[in-house]
C-alpha positions as protocol buffer text, in pm:
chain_id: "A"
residue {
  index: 1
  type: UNK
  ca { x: 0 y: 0 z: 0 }
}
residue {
  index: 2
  type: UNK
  ca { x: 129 y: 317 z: -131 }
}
residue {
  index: 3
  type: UNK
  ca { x: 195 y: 556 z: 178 }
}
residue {
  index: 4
  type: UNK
  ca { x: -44 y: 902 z: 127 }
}
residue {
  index: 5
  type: UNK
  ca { x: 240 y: 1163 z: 272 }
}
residue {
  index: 6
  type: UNK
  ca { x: 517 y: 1033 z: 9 }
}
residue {
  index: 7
  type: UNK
  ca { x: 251 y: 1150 z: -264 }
}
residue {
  index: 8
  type: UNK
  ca { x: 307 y: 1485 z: -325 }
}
residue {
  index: 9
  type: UNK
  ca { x: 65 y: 1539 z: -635 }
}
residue {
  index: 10
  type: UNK
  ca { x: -221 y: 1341 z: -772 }
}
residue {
  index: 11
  type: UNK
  ca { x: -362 y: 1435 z: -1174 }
}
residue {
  index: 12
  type: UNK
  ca { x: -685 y: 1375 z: -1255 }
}
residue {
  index: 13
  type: UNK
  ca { x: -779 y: 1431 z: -1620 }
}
residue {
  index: 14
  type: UNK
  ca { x: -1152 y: 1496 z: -1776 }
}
residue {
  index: 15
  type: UNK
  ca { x: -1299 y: 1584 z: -2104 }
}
residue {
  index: 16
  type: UNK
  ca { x: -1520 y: 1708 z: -2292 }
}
residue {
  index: 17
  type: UNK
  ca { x: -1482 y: 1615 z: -2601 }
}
residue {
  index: 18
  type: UNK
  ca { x: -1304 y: 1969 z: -2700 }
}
residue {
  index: 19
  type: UNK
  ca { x: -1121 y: 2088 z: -2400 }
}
residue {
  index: 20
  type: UNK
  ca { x: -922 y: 1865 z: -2188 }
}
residue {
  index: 21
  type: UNK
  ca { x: -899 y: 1972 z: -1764 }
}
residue {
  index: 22
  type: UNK
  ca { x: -626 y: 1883 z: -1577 }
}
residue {
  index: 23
  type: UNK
  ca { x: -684 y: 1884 z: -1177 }
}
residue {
  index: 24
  type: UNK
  ca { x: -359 y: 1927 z: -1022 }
}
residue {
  index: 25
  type: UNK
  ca { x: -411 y: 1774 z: -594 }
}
residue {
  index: 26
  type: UNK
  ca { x: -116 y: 1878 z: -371 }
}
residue {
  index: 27
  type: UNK
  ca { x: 198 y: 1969 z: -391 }
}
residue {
  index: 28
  type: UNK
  ca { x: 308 y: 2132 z: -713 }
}
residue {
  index: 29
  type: UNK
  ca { x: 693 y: 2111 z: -731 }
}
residue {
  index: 30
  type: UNK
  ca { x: 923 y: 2096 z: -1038 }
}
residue {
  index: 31
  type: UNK
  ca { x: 1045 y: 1686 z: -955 }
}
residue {
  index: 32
  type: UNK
  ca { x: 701 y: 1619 z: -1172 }
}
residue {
  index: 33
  type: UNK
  ca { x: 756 y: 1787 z: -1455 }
}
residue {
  index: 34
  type: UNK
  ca { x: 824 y: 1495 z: -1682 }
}
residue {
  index: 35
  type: UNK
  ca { x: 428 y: 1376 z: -1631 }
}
residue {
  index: 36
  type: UNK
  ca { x: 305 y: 1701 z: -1650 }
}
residue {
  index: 37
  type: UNK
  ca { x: 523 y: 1795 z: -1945 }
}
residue {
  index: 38
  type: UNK
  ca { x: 382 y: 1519 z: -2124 }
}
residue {
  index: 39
  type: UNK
  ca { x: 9 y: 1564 z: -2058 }
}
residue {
  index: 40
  type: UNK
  ca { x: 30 y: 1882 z: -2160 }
}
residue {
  index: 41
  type: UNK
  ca { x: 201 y: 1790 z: -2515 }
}
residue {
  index: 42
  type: UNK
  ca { x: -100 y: 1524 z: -2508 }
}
residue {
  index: 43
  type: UNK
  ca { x: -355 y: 1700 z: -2439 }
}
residue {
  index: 44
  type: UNK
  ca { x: -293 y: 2013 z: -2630 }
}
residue {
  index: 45
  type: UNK
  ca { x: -432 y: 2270 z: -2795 }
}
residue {
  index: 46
  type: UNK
  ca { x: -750 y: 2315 z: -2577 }
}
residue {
  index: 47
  type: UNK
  ca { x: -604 y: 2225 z: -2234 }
}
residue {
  index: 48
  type: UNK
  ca { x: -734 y: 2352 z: -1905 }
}
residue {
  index: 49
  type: UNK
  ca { x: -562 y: 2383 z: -1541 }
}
residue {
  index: 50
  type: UNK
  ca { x: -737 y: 2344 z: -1214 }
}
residue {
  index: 51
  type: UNK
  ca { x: -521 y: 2447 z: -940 }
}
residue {
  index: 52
  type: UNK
  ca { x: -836 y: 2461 z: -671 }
}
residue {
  index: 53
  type: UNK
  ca { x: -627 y: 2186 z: -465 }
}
residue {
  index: 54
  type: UNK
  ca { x: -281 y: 2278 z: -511 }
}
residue {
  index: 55
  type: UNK
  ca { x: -160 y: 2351 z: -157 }
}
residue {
  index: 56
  type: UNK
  ca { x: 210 y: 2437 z: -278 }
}
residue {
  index: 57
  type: UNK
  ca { x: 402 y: 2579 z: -574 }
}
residue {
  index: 58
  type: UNK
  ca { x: 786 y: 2656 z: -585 }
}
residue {
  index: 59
  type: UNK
  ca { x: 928 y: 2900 z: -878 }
}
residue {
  index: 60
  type: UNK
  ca { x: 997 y: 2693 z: -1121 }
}
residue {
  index: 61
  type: UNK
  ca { x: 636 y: 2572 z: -1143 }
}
residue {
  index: 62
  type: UNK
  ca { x: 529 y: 2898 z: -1124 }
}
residue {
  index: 63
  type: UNK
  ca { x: 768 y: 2959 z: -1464 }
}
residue {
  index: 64
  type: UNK
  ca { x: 603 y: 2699 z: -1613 }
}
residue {
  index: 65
  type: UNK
  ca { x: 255 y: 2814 z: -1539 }
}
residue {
  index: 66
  type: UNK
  ca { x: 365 y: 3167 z: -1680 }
}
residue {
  index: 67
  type: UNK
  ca { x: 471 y: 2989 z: -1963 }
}
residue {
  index: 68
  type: UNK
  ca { x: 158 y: 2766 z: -2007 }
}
residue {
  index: 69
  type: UNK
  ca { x: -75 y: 3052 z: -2036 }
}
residue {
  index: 70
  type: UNK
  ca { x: 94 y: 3239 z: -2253 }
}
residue {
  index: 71
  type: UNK
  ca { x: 85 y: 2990 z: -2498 }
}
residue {
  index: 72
  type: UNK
  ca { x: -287 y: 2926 z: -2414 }
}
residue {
  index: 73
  type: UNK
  ca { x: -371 y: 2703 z: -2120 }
}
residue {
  index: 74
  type: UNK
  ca { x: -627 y: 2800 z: -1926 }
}
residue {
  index: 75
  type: UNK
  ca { x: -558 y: 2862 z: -1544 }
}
residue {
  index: 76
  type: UNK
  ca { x: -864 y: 2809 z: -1347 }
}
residue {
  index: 77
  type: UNK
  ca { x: -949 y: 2849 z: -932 }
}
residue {
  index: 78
  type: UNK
  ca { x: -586 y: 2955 z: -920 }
}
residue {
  index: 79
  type: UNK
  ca { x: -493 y: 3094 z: -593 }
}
residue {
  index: 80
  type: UNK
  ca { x: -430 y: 3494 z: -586 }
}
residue {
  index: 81
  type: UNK
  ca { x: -104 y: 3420 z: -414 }
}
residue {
  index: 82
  type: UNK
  ca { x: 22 y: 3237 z: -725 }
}
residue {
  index: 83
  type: UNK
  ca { x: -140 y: 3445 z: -955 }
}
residue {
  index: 84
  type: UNK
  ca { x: 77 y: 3735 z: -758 }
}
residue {
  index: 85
  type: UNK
  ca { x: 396 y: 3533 z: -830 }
}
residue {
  index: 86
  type: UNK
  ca { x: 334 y: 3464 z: -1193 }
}
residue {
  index: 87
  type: UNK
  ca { x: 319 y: 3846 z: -1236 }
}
residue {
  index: 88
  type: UNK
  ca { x: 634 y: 3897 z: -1069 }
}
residue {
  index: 89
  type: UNK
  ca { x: 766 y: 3633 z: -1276 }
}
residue {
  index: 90
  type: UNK
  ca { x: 640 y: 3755 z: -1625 }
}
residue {
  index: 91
  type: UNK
  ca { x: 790 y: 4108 z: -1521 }
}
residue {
  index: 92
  type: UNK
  ca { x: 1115 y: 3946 z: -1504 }
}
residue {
  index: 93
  type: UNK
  ca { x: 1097 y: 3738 z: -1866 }
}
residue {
  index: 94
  type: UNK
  ca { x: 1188 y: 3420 z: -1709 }
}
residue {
  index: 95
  type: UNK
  ca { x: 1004 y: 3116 z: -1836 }
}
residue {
  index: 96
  type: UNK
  ca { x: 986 y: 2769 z: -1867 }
}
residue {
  index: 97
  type: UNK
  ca { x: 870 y: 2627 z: -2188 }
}
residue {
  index: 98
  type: UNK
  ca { x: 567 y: 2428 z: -2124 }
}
residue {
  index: 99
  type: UNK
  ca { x: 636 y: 2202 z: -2415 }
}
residue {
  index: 100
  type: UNK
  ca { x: 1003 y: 2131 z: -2623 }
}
């Protein structure tokens, strides 16, 4: 049985037929970009986040999110305090391609 604390995110995925959500649960660090990397080159063009449940971001997440949505994921229920930091961020020019 897999031990809850070690798991530090959980992705759910749903669609509608056009526009794919992802639900990010947890802890959003940059050790899981290689998953998230490749849903999002799945999943793309009409690709959705939920961050509702993501209790934790570090900066280069917050990079990549920057990144995301400027090349047109959607960022929904994200918190203001991340939405503060990706601002900061963009100021600065520093991003993380979403997709290579």
């Amino acid at each position: 049985m897999l031990d809850a604390s070690l798991v530090t995110l959980r992705i759910e995925t749903a669609s509608d037929g056009e526009t794919a959500t992802l639900r990010l649960i947890g802890r959003l660090e940059s050790g899981i970009f290689g998953e998230l990397e490749a849903q999002v080159r799945r999943l793309r063009p009409r690709l959705v986040f939920d961050l509702d449940e993501v209790t934790l971001v570090d900066v280069t997440v917050v990079r990549f999110l920057v990144a995301c949505e400027s090349e047109g994921v959607a960022l929904v229920h994200c918190a203001p305090y991340i939405r503060e930091w990706m601002g900061r961020e963009e100021g600065r020019g520093e991003r993380r391609r979403p997709w290579s």
